[in-house]
N, C-alpha and C positions, 0 to 999 in steps of 0.2 A: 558516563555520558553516552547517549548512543549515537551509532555509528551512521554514517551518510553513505546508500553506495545508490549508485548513477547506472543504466543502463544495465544487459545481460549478464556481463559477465558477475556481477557480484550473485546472479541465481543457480551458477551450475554451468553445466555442459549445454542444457538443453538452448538449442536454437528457437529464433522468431516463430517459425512455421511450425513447431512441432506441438501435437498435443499430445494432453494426458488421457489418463483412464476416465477424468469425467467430459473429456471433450471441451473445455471451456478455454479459450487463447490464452486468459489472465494467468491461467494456472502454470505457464511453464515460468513465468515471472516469483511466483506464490513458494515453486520449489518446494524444499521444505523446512517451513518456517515453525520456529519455537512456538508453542502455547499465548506467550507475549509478543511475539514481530509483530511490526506493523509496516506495512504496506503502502505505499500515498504513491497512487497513478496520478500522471500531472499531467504538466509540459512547460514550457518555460512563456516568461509573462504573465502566465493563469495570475490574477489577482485572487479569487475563490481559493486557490490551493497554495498559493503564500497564505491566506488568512489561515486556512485551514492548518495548514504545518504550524504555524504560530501559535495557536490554540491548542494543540497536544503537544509542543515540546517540553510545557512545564510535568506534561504527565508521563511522557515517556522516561522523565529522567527520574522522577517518583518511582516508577514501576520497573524502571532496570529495562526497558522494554528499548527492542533493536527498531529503529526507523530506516527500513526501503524505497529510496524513490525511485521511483520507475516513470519514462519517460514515456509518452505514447506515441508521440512523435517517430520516435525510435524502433518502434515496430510493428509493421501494417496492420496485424491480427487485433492486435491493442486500438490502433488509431479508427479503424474502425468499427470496433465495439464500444467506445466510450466516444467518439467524436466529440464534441464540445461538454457529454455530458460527465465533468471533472469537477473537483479531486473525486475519487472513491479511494477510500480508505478500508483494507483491510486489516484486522486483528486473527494470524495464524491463517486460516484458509477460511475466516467469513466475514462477507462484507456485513461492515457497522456502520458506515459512513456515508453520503453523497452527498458533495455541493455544499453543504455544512453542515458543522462540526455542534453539536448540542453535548457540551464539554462534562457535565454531571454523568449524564450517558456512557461517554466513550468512558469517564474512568471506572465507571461501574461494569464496564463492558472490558475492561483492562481489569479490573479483577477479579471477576469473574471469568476471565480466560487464564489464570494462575491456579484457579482450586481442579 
């Protein structure tokens, strides 16, 4: 079954404000995630990103693949790189996903992050 983890602390050490070597906010969230992690930038309410989690959890648990949510709410870098424009979903450190979830897609995209 994969695992749920909520805000920073499940990515690391790294804090809200810090960036990485590509410069992008999302990435201190991103960490460093397995070939299979997935990603889902939300916030609470999003009806989009309850549908969207709904729609890959039959495949994360097919594919062994770890589910992060990340809140955007939760840290300014975040809230205002995506503002309302949610879920984005990534698989490992590239985004597959926004707004919705084209389910053939992501799993072909989930196996194709395994080879």
């Amino acid at each position: 079954m994969p695992l749920n983890f909520t805000g920073a602390a499940a990515f690391g050490k790294m804090h809200p404000g810090a960036k990485t070597m590509s410069g992008r906010p999302e990435d201190y969230c991103l960490g460093t995630p397995g070939l299979r992690d997935v990603t889902l930038y939300t916030r609470p309410g999003c009806h989009l990103c309850e549908d969207a989690k709904a729609a890959i959890a039959p495949l994360l648990h097919e594919f062994g693949a770890v589910l992060r949510e990340v809140n955007i709410d939760e840290h300014p870098d975040l809230k205002e790189r995506f503002g309302s424009d949610i879920p984005v979903i990534f698989i490992g450190v590239h985004k597959v996903a926004k707004h919705r979830v084209d389910v053939a897609q992501f799993r072909r995209q989930l196996k194709e992050a395994g080879t």
